[in-house]
C-alpha positions in Angstrom: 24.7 46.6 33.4 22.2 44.1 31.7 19.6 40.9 33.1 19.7 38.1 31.0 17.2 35.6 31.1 17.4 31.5 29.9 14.7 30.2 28.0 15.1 27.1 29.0 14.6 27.0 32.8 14.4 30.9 33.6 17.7 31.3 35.4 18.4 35.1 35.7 21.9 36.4 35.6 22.5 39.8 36.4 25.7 41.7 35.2 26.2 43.6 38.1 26.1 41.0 40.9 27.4 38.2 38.6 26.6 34.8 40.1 28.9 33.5 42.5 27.4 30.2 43.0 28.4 29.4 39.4 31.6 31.3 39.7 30.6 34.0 37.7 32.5 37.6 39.0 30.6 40.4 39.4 30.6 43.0 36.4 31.2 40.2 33.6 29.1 41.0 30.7 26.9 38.4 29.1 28.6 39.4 25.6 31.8 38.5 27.3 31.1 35.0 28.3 32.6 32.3 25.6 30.7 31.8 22.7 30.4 27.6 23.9 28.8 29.3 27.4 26.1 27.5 28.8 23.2 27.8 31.1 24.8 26.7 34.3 21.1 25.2 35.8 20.0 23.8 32.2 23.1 23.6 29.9 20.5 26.1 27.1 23.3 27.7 24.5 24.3 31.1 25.3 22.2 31.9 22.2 18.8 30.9 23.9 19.2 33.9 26.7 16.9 36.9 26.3 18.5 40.7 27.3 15.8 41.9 30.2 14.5 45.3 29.6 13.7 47.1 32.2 
């Protein structure tokens, strides 16, 4: 499972945990999401998110 990280305001969304708040389910993968996806804090395009290495 993958970290994904918005350029444009620095929200984090974790695979594993999804993001409930947002009504994300847990163990949705960020290549899943629609292509139209947006940042849910900032509206930054799905495009603008950076893959977290850890």
């Amino acid at each position: 499972m993958s970290k994904w990280y918005c350029l444009g305001c620095g929200f984090m969304y974790n695979e594993a945990v999804g993001d409930e708040k947002y009504g994300i389910p847990p163990n949705k993968k960020f290549k899943d999401f629609d292509p139209a996806w947006v940042c849910p804090r900032c509206g930054t395009p799905k495009e603008k998110f950076t893959e977290v290495v850890s």
